[in-house]
C-alpha positions in Angstrom: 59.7 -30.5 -91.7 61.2 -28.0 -89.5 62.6 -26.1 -92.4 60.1 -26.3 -95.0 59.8 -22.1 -95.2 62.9 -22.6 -97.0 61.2 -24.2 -100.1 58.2 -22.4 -99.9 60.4 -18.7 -99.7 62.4 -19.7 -102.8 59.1 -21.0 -105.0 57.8 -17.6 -104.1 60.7 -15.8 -105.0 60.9 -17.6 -108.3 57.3 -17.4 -109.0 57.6 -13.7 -108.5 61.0 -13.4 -111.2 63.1 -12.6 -108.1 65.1 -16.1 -108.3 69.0 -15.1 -108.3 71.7 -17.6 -109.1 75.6 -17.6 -109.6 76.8 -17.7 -113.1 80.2 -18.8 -113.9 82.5 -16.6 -115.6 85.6 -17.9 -117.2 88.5 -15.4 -117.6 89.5 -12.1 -116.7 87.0 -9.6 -116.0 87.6 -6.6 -119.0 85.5 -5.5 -122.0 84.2 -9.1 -123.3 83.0 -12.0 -120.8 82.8 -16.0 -121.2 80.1 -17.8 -120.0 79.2 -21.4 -120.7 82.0 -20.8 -123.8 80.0 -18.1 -124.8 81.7 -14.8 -125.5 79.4 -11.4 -124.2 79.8 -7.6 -124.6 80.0 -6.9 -120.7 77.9 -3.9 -119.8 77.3 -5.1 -116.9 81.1 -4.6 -114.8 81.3 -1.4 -112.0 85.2 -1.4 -113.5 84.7 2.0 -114.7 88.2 2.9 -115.2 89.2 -0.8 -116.9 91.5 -1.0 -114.4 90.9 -4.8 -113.1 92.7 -6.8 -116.2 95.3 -4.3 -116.3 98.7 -5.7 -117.2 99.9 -3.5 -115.2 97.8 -4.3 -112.2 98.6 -8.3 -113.1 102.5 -6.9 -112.3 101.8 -5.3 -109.4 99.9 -8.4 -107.8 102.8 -10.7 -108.9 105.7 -8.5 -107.4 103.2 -7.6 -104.4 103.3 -11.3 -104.1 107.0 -11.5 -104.1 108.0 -9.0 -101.8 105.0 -10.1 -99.0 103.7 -13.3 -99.7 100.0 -14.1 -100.0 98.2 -13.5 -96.7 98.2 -11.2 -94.3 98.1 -13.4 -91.3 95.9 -12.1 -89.1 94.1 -9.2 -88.1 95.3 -5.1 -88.2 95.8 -5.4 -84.6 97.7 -8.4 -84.4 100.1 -9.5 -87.8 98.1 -8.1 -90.5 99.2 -4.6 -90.7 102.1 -4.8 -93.2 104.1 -1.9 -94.7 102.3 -2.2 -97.7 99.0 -1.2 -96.0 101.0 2.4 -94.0 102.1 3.3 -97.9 98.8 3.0 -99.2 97.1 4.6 -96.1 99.7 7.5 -96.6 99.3 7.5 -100.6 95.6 7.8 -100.0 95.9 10.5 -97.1 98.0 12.4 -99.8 95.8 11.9 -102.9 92.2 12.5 -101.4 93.3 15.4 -98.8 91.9 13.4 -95.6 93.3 13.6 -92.3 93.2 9.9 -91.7 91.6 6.6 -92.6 91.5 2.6 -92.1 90.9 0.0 -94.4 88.2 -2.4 -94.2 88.2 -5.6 -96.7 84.7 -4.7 -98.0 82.7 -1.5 -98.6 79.6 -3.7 -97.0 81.7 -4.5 -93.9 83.4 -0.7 -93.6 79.4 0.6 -93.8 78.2 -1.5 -90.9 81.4 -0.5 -88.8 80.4 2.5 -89.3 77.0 2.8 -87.9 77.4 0.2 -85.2 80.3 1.7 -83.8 79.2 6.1 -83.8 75.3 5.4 -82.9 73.3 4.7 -79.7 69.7 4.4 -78.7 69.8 8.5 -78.0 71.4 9.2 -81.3 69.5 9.4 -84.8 70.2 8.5 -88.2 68.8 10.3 -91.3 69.5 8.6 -94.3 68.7 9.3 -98.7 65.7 6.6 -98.9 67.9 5.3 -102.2 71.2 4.1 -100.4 72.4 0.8 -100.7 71.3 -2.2 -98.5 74.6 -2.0 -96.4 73.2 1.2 -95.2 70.0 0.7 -94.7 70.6 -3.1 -92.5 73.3 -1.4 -90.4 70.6 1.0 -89.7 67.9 -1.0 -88.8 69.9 -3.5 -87.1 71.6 -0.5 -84.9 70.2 1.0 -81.2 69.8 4.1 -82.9 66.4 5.7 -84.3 66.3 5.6 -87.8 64.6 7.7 -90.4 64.7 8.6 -94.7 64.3 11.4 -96.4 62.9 11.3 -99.9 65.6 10.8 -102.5 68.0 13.7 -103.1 65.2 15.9 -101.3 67.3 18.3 -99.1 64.5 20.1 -98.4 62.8 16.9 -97.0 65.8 16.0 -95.0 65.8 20.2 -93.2 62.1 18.9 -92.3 62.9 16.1 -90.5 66.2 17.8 -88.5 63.3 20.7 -87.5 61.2 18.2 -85.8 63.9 16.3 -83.8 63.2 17.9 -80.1 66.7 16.9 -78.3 69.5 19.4 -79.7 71.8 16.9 -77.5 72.2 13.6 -79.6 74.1 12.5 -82.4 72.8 13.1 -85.7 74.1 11.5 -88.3 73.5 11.7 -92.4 74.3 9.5 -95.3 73.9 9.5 -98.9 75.7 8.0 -101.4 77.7 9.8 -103.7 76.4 8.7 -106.8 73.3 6.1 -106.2 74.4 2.5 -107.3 71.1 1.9 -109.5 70.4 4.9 -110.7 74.2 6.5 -111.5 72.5 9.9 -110.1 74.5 12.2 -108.0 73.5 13.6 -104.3 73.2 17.1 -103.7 76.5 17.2 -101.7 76.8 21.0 -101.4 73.2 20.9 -100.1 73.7 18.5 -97.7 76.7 19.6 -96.3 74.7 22.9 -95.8 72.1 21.4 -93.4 74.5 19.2 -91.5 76.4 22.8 -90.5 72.9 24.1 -89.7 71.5 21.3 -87.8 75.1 20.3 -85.9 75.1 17.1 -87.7 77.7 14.9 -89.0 77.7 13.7 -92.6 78.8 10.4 -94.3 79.3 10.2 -98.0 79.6 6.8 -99.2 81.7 7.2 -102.6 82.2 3.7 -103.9 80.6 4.5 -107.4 82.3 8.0 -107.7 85.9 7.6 -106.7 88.2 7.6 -109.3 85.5 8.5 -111.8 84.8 12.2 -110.4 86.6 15.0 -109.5 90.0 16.5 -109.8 92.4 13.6 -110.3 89.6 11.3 -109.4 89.3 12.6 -106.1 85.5 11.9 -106.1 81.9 12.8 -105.6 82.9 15.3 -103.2 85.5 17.1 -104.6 83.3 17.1 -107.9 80.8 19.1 -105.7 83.1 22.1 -105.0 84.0 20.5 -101.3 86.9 18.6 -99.9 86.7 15.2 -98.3 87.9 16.7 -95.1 85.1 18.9 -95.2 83.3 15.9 -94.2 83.1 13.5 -91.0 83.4 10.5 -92.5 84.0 9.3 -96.2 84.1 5.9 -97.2 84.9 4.0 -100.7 85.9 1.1 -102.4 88.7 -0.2 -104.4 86.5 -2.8 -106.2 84.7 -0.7 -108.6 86.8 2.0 -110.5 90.3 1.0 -108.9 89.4 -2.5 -110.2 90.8 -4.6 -107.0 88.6 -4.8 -103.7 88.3 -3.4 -100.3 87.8 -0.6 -98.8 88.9 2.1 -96.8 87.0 5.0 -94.1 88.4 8.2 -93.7 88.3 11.0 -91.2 89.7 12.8 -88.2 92.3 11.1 -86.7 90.8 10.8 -83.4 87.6 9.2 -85.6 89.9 6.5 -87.2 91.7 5.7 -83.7 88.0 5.6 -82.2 87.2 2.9 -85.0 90.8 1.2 -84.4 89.7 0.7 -80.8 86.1 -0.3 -80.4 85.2 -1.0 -84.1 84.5 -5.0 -83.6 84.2 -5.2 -87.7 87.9 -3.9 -87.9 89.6 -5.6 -84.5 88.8 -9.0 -85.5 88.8 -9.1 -88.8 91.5 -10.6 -91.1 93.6 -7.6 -93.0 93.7 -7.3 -96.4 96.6 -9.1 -98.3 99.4 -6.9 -98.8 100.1 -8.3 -102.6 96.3 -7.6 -102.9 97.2 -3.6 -100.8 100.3 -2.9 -103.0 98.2 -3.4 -106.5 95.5 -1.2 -104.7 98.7 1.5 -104.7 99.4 1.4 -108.0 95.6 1.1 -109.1 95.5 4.4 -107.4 98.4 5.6 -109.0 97.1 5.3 -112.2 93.7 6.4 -111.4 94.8 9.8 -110.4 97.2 10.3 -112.9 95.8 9.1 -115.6 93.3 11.7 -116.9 92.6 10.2 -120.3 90.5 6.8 -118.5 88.1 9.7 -117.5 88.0 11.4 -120.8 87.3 8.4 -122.4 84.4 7.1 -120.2 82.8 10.4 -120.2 82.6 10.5 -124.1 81.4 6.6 -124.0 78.4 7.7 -121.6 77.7 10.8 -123.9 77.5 9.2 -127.1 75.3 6.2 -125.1 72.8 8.8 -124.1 72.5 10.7 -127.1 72.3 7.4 -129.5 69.3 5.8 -126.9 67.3 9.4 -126.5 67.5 9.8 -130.8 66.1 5.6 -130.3 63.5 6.7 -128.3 64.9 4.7 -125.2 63.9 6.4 -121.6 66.9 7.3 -119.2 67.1 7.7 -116.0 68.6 11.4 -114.8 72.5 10.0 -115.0 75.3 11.2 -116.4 77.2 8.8 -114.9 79.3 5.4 -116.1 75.4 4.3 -114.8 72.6 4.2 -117.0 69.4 2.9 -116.1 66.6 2.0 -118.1 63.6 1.5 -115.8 60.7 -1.5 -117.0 59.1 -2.0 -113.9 57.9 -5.3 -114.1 60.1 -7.8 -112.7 59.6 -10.9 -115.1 59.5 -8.5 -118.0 63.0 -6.9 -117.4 64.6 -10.6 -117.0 63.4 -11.6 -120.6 64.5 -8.3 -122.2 68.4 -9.1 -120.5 67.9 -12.7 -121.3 67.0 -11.5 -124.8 70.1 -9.6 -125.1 72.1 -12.4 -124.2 71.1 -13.8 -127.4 72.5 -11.3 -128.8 75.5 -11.3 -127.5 75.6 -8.3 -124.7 75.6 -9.2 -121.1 73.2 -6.7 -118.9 71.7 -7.6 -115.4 68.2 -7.2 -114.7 68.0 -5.6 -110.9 65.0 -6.5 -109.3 63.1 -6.0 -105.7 64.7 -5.5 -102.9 67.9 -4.3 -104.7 65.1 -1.9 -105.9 61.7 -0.5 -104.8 58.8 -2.4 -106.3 57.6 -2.3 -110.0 61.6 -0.4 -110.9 62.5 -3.3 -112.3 65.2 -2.4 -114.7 68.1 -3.2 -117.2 71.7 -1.6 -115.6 73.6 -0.5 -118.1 77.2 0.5 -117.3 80.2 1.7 -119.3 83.6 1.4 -118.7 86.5 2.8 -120.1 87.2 -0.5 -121.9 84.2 0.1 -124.3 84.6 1.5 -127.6 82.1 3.8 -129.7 81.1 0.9 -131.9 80.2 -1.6 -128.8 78.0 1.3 -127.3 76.2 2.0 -131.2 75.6 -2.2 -131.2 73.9 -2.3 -127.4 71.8 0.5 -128.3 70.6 -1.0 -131.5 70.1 -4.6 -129.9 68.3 -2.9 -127.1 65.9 -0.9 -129.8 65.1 -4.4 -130.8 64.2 -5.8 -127.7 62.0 -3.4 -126.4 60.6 -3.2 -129.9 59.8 -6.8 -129.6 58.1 -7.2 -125.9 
């Protein structure tokens, strides 16, 4: 049969503990989680801030819904720019000091924009051998040459700018602000550095560190000792610790009106609803102003690293609402979060390609949602399952 690869590609998969599936969940996303009318410890949920079941997000949605319906109607360019998306571009030009931006209804979508749009065959893109696969598939799939640096190595990255021979094309460098499945944190100031040096541009992707870093939660960048204008491009998402979805790019003005123009990703698709962009406002209201979500989150990932070192549980290098506990064998890492299940906490068990081969591992993340005594229980209940395979 003329698509029998397709049964033979999945057996393999499987075979090799790589088979993904959908689970349902039933209910709001927040500190607990139904599945199959079983109730779970969620430590598995990039809502940092606990911002998604928020009744005051719930509001906002409902009186978004009120004022502009449900959908957006068509694209930016055509019906779906609303007044609700020019406040939130504004409030966002305001709150994270950036000239200008555009919003994008996914932080996958805004990332291949990107690279499609800025690069040609001439140009080259260096990029942290770590960043997510949005990154890396715009990359391959664009005309431009492509080349990584070893992970959070600056001095691997000034290697590879000194051998480029043309001083004329575009150079363009990306890393993530912190790294999605290891909750580590780029060398920003370094890379910034090298970009001036080298007449480069440089691209943060921020969707794990807006909100949750810096002054007012101004991000990854800011944390760094930089500003987000200092850059040529930063990019984020509302989905993780605003606790909606979307996304947004920001830069120079004549950047964001380049990307308005040509960018086929942002001319023809669908805006974002403008009930969805109005609880986006608030979400980033509430994110900046209120300080405490941070405090909290920062004393939930403390208390989790000190209770799994004094357990004798390995840690990745994160002080981040990320916290990775490496196994390296695929199959392995699926029975110890299977095993949890059991007992009640839900993890996820990333495996190849999400990471390299043989890092296999359980992703633990915290949310502001979590209390001391749900972080003490995982701990334990991880103790035991390690303990027992």
């Amino acid at each position: 049969m003329a698509f029998d690869f397709i049964e033979q590609q999945l057996r393999a998969r499987s075979n090799d503990g790589l088979y993904r599936a959908c689970k349902t969940m039933s209910g709001p996303q927040g500190r607990l989680l139904s599945v199959d009318n079983k109730t779970y410890l969620n430590f598995s949920s990039n809502d940092y801030l606990g911002l998604a079941s928020d009744p005051a997000l719930i509001k906002a949605w409902q009186k978004g819904a009120e004022l502009y319906g449900v959908g957006s109607g068509g694209s930016y360019l055509v019906t779906g720019y609303n007044q609700a998306h020019a406040d939130l571009t504004e409030q966002l030009k305001e709150w994270l000091g950036v000239e200008a931006l555009a919003l994008f209804s996914s932080g996958y979508s805004a990332n291949q924009a990107i690279i499609k749009l800025l690069l040609g065959k001439n140009d080259l893109l260096i990029q942290d051998k770590l960043n997510h696969a949005s990154l890396m598939e715009a990359g391959s799939l664009a005309d431009c040459k492509m080349l990584r640096f070893k992970h959070n190595d600056s001095d691997h990255l000034s290697q590879l700018l000194n051998k480029q021979k043309s001083a004329d094309s575009n150079k363009l460098i990306i890393s993530e602000g912190v790294f999605s499945m290891d909750g580590d944190r780029a060398p920003i100031q370094s890379l910034y550095q090298q970009t001036k040096s080298h007449d480069a541009w440089l691209m943060i992707d921020d969707a794990h560190g807006l909100g949750v870093l810096g002054e007012n939660g101004q991000g990854s960048v800011v944390e760094a000792g930089l500003q987000n204008s200092n850059l040529q491009i930063y990019m984020a998402t509302f989905g993780k610790a605003l606790g909606v979805g979307g996304a947004f790019v920001a830069g120079s003005q004549a950047f964001i009106d380049y990307l308005t123009n040509f960018s086929k990703p942002y001319i023809y698709t669908t805006g974002l609803p403008p009930a969805m962009v109005y609880t986006i406002s608030q979400a980033a209201n509430m994110a900046e102003t209120e300080q405490w979500r941070r405090d909290k989150l920062q004393s939930l990932i403390k208390c989790f690293r000190t209770l799994a070192t004094d357990n004798g549980i390995q840690l990745g290098c994160s002080n981040t609402a990320i916290q990775p506990i490496i196994i390296g064998d695929s199959k392995q890492t699926v029975a110890l979060a299977e095993k949890l299940k059991t007992l009640g906490f839900w993890t996820t068990a990333i495996r190849p390609p999400t990471v390299p081969v043989n890092s296999a591992r359980l992703r633990i993340t915290l949310t502001t949602n979590h209390e001391i005594e749900d972080v003490k229980m995982l701990v334990a209940a991880i103790r035991r399952v390690l303990n027992e395979l």
